[in-house]
N, C-alpha and C positions, 0 to 999 in steps of 0.2 A: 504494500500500500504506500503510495503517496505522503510524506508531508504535510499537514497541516497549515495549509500559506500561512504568511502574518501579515500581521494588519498593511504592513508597506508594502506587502506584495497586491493585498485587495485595495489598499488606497492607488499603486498605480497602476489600475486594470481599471479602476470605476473613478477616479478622479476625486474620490471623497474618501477621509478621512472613517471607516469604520467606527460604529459605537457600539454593537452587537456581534462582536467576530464568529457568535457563534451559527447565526444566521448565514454567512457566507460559508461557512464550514458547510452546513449540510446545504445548502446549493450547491456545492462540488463533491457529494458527497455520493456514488451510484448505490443502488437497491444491496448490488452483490457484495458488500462491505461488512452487510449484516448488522449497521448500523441504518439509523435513520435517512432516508435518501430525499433526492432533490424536487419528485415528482410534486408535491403542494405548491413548492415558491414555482415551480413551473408552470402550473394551471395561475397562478397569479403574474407572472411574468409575462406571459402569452398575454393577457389583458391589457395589463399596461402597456405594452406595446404594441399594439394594436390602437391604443387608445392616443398613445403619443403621437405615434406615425399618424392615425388620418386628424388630427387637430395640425399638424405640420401641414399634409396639404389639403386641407384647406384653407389655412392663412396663406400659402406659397403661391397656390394656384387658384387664385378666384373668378377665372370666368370658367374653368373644368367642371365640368357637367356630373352629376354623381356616375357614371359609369367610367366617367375615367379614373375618379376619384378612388372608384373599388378595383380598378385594373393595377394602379399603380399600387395603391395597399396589398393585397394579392402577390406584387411581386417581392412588395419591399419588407413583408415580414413573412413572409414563405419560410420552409424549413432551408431550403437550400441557398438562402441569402445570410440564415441565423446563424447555419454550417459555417459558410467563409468565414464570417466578424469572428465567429469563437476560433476558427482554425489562427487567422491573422493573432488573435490578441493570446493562441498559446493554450487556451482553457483546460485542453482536455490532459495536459502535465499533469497541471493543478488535483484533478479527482482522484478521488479514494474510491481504488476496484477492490473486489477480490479477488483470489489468485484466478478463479477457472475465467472471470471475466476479460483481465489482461490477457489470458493463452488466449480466449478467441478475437481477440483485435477492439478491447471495447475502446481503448487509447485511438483508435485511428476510424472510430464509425460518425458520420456525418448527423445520424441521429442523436445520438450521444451528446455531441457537440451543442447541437442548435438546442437540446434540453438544456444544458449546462447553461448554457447563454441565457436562455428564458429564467432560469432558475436565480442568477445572478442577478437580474433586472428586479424580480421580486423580494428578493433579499434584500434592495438596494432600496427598492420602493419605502418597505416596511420598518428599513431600518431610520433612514434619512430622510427623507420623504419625496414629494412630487419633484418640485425642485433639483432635486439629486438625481434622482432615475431620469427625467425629461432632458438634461445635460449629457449624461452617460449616453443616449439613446442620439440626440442629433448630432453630437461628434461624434459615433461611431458609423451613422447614418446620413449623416449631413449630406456630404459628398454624393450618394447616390440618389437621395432625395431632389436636391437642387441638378442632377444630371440628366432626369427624366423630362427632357422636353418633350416628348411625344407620350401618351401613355401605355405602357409596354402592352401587347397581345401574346396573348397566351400562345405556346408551340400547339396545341389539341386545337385553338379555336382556329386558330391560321389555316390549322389543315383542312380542318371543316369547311370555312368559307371558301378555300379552295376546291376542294370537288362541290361544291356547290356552285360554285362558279363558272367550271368547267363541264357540268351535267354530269359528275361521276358519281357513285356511289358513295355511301358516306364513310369517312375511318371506319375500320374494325380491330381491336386490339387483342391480343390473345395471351396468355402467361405463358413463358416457355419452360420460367425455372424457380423455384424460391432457394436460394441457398442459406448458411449461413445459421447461427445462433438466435434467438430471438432479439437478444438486444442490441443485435448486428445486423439484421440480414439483410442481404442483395438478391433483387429480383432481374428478371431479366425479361421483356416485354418486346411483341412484335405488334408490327402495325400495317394495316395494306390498305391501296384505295381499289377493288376491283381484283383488277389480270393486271392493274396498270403497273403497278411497283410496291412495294417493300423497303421496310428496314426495319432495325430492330435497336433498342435503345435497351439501360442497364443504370440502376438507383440505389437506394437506400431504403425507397419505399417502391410501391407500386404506380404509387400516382407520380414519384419520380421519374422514374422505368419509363412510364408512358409518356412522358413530358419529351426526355430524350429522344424515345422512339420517335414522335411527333418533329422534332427538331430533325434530325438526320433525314426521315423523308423530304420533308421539306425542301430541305438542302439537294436532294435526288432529285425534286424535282424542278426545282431550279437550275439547275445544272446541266437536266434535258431541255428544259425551253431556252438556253441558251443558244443551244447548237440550231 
């Protein structure tokens, strides 16, 4: 197991000063530890940050119409956005496994990660307050909040509008493979429109898997209507 951050470690991850260290403990603390884990400040975490992020754009972006508004939120607290920030700022060092958890890669899971992160956020909330968590969140976010000039579309809806565009059939997604531990595991998803073309994409989740897959087609099929 992990270390115990100290408090200079969580004051320079969240920019504030800790008054509860015990609160960031079990934020980084996983189930397989056998102590108390992170999953609560997570389900609080997830909120607050959801809650920060669309009060950002709305102030940001005031003439964006609520669908772009849920497009860009959608992107910008996805699991796979919460993934990088924890990857970037080191997080998952930080947690406390247990042994069978570290053999199966819980140090290196995307999901892992983006918990730890939510769980942090909550801890941060409860301890310091709004103020502190809403800081922590648009300097970790800032940057991609104010880079969304457009508001992102989803890889699944893209495809969609596409063969509907083109009179094809609509996506069909299929599960090839789930591997992996439960608190790991990697799926691995295919995608067709038709006879027309394939690919197949690979996540952390399923709805990941399918996001990819969705992506890479896309990509196929731009790449045909080039030529």
């Amino acid at each position: 197991m992990s270390e115990r951050p100290s408090a200079q470690t969580i004051a320079a991850i969240t920019g504030t000063d800790p008054r509860d260290l015990a609160l960031y403990h079990e934020a980084l603390t996983h189930g397989s530890s056998g102590a108390g884990d992170y999953q609560r400040l997570e389900f609080l975490g997830d909120r607050v940050l959801g809650l920060v992020i669309a009060s950002e754009l709305f102030r940001r972006f005031p003439k964006a119409h609520e669908g772009d508004l849920s497009s860009r939120l959608h992107a910008l607290a996805s699991g796979e956005t919460c993934a990088r920030i924890a990857q970037r700022l080191d997080l998952n060092a930080l947690v406390r496994f247990g042994t069978q958890a570290i053999g199966d890669g819980g140090r290196y899971s995307d999901n892992i990660a983006a918990d730890v992160l939510e769980a942090l956020i909550g801890a941060l909330w409860l301890d310091c307050g709004e103020a502190a968590a809403r800081a922590f969140i648009v300097k970790e976010w800032g940057e991609m909040i104010d880079g969304q000039v457009a508001a992102p579309k989803h890889p699944k809806a893209a495809l969609q509008e596409w063969a509907a565009a083109k009179g094809r059939k609509p996506p069909e997604y299929r599960l090839i493979r789930r591997e992996g531990p439960d608190h790991a595991p990697r799926f691995r998803v295919g995608v067709t429109v038709g006879k027309l073309a394939e690919a197949e994409g690979e996540g952390a989740s399923k709805q990941a898997a399918e996001k990819a897959a969705a992506t890479a087609l896309l990509d196929i099929l731009t790449q045909e209507e080039k030529k």
